[in-house]
Phi, psi and omega in degrees: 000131181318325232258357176236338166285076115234352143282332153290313152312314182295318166257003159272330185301306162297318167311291164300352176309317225257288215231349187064344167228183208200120185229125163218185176233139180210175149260139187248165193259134182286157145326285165314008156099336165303122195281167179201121171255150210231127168276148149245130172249126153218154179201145201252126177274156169227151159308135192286043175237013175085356177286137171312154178223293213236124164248118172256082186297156177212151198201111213233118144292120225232348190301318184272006158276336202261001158296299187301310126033262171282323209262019158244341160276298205311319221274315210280336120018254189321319156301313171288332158306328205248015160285316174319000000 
């Protein structure tokens, strides 16, 4: 998603400088035009002379929890207004 690569690259860049693995949430765009929100877990292994060698991602869809998600803060809104 436009609106997430340069946060997404400044902090895997920064992180793996630091920790070597990496966890954010972020989105990508489908062929079809469809957001899809993502936890990405990746760490970059290195080789045995300590140089980076391999970056390994895991890419978790995450769009219908993070659905649900909101329509339970909108819901739950809506209960506390309406206690008032």
């Amino acid at each position: 998603h436009p609106d997430d690569v340069q946060k997404s690259h400044a902090y895997t860049r920064s992180e793996l400088k630091e920790n070597s693995y990496v966890t954010l949430s972020k989105r990508y765009i489908r062929p079809d035009g469809t957001i899809v929100w993502t936890n990405v877990h990746s760490t970059l292994l290195h080789d045995e002379a300590g140089c980076p060698d391999v970056w390994f991602s895991i890419i978790h869809d995450v769009t219908k929890e993070k659905a649900l998600r909101d329509e339970q803060r909108k819901l739950l809104t809506l209960v506390d207004n309406s206690v008032d």
